[in-house]
N, C-alpha and C positions, 0 to 999 in steps of 0.2 A: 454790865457792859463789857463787849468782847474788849479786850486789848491784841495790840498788833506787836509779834514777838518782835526785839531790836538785832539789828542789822550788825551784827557782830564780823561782817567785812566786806566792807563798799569801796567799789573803782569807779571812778569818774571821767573819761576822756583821756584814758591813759594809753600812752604811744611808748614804741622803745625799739630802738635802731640798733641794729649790729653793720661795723663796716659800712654804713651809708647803706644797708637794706633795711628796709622799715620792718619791723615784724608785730609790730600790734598799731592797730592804725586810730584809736580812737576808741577803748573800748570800757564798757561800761556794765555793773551788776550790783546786786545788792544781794550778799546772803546772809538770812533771817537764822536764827537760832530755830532749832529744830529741823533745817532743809538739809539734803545732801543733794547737790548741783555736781550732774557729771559734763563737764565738759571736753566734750567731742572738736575730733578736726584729722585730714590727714597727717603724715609724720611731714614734719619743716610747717605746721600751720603756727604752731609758736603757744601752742598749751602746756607747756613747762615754764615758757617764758613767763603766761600771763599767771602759774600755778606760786613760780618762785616769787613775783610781783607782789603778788595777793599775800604770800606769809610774810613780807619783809625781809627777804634775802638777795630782791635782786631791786635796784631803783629803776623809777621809770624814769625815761627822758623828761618826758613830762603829764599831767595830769594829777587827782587827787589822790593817792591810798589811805581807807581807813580799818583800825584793827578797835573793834568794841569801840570803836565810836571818838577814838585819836589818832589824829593826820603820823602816818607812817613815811609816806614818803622822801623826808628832809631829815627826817628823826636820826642820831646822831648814836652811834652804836651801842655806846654803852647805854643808852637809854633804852633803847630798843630791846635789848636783853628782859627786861621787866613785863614788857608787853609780848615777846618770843616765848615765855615760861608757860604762858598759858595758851599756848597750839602747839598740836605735833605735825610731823612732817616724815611722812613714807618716802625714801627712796627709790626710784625707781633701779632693783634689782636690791633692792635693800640696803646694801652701803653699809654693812657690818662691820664692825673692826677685828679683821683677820687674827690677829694675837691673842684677842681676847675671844675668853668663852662664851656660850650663851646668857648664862646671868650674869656676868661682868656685859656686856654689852647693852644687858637690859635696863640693869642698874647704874650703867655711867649717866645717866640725865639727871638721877636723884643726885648722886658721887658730887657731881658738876656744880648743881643748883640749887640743893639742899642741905639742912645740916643734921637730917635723918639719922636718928642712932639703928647698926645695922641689923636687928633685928626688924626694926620696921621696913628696912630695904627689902630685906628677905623674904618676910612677909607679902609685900607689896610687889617682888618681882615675883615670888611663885601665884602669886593671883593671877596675876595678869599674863601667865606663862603659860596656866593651865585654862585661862580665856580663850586664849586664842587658838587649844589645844595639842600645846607644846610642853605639858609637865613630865619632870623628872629627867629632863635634858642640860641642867643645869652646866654640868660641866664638856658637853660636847664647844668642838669649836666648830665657827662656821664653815670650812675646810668635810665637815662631815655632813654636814647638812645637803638636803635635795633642794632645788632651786624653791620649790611651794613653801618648803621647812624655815627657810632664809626668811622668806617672805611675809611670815606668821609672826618671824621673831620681831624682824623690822616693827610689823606692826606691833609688837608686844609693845617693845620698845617709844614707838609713838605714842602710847599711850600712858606708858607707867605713872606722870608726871599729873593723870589726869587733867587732860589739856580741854580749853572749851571749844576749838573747833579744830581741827584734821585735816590736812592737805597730804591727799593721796596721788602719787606719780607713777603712771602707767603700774598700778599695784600689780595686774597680771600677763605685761608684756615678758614673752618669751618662755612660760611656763608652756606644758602640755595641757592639752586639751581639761585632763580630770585634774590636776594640780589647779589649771584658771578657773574653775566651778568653786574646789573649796576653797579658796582665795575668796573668791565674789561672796556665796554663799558666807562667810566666816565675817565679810564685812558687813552684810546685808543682815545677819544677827547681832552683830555691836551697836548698831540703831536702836537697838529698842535700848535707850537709856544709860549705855555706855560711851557710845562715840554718836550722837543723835545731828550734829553738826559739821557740814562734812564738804569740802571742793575735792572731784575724784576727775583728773584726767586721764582718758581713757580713749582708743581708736576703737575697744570694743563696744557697738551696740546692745550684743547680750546680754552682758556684764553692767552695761547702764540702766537697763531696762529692770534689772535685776536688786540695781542697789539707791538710784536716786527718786526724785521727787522731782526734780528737775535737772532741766538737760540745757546743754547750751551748744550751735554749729558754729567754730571758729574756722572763718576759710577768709581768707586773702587780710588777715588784719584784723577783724572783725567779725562780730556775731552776725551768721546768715539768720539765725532765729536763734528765739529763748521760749521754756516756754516747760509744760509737765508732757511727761513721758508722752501719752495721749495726744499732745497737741502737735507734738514735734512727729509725729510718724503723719497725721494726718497735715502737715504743713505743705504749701503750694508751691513755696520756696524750690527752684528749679536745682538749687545750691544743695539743696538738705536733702531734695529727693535724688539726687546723683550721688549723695554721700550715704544715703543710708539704702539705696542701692553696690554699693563699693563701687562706685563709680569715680568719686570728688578724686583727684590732684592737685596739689600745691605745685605751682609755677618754681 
């Protein structure tokens, strides 16, 4: 008998206001272990908002958040930390720590939250260093790095901790054209088994098309549609066809 993979993190009717403007109006998802949901919207549609929501880094005003299958929402920080260990979180433009080198940056989450002796550190960042296609750069700082370089590390870095699900923030906003392919390309090979669970917010269509299973259009607060790659290009949705035309603006 088939079994149905668990929802390792569900929104339920969750809303979240800035300054008395509402930016997510009611919004609701379930992602299954093994999906990578890229969630689309113009810029100001509030897909960092609902990106940061979904890891437990930002509350919502109101509605439910769950992470593996425990109300995050109200969750009280120190507690939260135990549940934060097992997902990584891409910055958008990486969020590296300037001072530090590239294996000190890779290794501060083990440093942080582990009691790792440093061989296994070492071990474990040059894996995940030469994953992402960035070995023997150990002691470069990020200061020398190209914006795609930064990018790979962030992701090293996401990853090192071996997280069960990935929140990825505009991974290849403001990269050039062949830097945002091996970006895209470099996450669309961590699927198989590596990073298999995944929320990718994204304005790029290509880059969705490229790396999810499913897609979601956030426009005015709310999903225009949900739905697999497929469905969403053939949607009637006047919302999704003006957005995936480049047409959609945020008010």
């Amino acid at each position: 008998m088939d079994t149905v993979a668990p929802a390792l993190v569900e929104l339920h009717d969750v809303r979240k206001s800035f300054e008395q403007k509402e930016v997510l109006c009611g919004v609701t998802l379930s992602l299954r272990k093994g999906t990578t949901l890229a969630v689309m919207g113009g810029s100001g549609a509030g897909k960092t908002v609902l990106l940061r929501i979904s890891a437990g880094l930002v509350r919502p005003d109101a509605g439910q958040v769950s992470l593996f299958g425990t109300r995050i929402e109200r969750m009280r920080e120190e507690a939260m930390l135990a549940v934060r260990k097992r997902t990584g979180f891409v910055f958008q433009g990486a969020a590296l720590f300037d001072s530090l080198s590239v294996f000190e940056n890779v290794a501060y989450p083990l440093r942080e939250h582990t009691r790792m002796p440093l061989g296994e550190i070492t071990g474990r960042v040059h894996r995940f260093l030469s994953l992402v296609g960035m070995p023997g750069t150990d002691d470069l700082l990020p200061a020398e790095l190209s914006g795609g370089m930064r990018r790979r590390v962030g992701i090293a870095r996401a990853l090192v901790m071996e997280p069960e699900v990935v929140f990825f923030d505009e991974p290849t906003a403001g990269l050039d054209p062949t830097n945002a392919r091996l970006v895209a390309e470099l996450i669309a090979q961590l699927r198989a088994g590596v990073c298999d669970t995944a929320i990718v917010v994204t304005h790029d269509v290509g880059f969705a098309d490229l790396v999810a299973d499913q897609m979601a259009i956030l426009y005015q607060g709310r999903f225009a549609d949900l739905g697999t790659p497929a469905e969403i290009h053939a949607s009637s949705n006047p919302d999704v066809r003006r957005f995936l035309a480049g047409e959609l603006r945020e008010d």
